[in-house]
N, C-alpha and C positions, 0 to 999 in steps of 0.2 A: 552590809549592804545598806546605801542611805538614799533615801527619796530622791528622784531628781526631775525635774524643773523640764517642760516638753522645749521650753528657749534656750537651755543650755546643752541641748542634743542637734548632734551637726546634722545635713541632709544625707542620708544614705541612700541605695539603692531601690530598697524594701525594708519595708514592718513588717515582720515576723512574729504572729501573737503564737503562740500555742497551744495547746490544748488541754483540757481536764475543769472547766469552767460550767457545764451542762452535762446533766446527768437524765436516763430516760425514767420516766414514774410511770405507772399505769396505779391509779387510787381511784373506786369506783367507775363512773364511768369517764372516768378523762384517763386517757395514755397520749404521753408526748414526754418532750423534751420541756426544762427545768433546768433554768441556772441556779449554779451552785454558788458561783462569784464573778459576777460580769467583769469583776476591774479590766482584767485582760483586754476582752472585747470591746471596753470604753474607751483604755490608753491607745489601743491602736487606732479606732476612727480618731481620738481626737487628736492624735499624731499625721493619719494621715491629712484631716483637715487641715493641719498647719503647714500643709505641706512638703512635709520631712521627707517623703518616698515619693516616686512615682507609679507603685503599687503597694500593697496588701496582701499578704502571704498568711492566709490559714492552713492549718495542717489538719489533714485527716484522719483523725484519732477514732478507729473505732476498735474497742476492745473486744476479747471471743465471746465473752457473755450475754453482752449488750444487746438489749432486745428493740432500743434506735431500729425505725427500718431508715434513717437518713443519718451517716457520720456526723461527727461533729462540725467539722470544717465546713459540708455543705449548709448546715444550718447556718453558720457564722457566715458565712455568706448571704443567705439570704437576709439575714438581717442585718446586713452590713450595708446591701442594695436599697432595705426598707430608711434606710439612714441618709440615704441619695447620694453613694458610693458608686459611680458607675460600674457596672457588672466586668467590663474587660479591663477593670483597675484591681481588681482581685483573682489572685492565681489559688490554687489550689494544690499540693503536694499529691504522692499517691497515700493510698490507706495506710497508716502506721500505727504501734499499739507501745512505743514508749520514746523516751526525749531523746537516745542516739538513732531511733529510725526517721523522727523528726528531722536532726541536724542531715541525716543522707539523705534524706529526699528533698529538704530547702537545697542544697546545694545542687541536687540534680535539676530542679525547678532555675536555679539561679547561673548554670553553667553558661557558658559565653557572657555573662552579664557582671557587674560591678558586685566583688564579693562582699561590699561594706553593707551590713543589713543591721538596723532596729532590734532588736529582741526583746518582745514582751512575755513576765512571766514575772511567778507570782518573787517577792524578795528570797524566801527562803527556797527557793526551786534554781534561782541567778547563778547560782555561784557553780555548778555541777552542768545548768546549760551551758553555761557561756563555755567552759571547757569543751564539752561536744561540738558546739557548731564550730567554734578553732579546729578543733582536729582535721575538723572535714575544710579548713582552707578558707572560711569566715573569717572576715573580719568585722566583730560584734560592739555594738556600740548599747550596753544594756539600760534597758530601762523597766526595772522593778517596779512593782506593784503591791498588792495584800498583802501591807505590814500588817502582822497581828501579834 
């Protein structure tokens, strides 16, 4: 998987970032949500800023354990808005807890609409998404992020 360039990615329907970038901490007296690796959530504003989609697809990742009382997804949102993202430019998935419940719910979000979407996620994660959201009838056009 090699870096690429938000100029050499065609316009799709939707950016599709996904999840596992915020983690919840409670350490004295702060409890909240804590990025772990914003890349995700940066490539996707600054994709959608360039115009690439006509929306923003976060999913909503909350795990069983997870003591979040707001999923992921809602949070990426919110600070997606705080970005000056308007609010009905970001769709949201239903609640999901790994990358094939992801690919079913983007496509049920995406249903009557143009299947060609964005995929943000991290490089070593690419290769197993982009399989998922194809199966489900995507067509992905990926863009990796956190080389490490």
């Amino acid at each position: 998987m090699q870096r690429v360039e938000s100029s050499e990615i065609a316009k799709a329907e939707a950016i599709v970032v996904l999840s596992g970038m915020v983690t919840y901490v409670k350490s004295g007296t702060f409890s909240g949500n804590e990025w772990t690796d914003p890349d995700r959530f940066f490539a996707g504003i600054e994709l959608f800023q360039e115009n690439k989609a006509n929306v923003l697809i976060f999913t909503e990742a909350r795990l069983p354990w997870s003591k979040s009382k707001i999923s992921e997804g809602s949070y990426l949102k919110e600070k997606a808005v705080s970005f000056g993202i308007h609010e009905s430019k970001i769709l949201l998935t239903e609640e999901v807890q790994n990358t094939r419940e992801e690919a079913m719910a983007v496509s049920k979000v995406l249903r009557n609409m143009d299947p060609r979407i964005i995929l943000v996620t991290s490089a070593f994660h690419m290769p197993r998404a982009k399989i998922l959201f194809e199966k489900e009838g995507l067509e992905v056009l990926p863009f990796p992020v956190d080389f490490k």
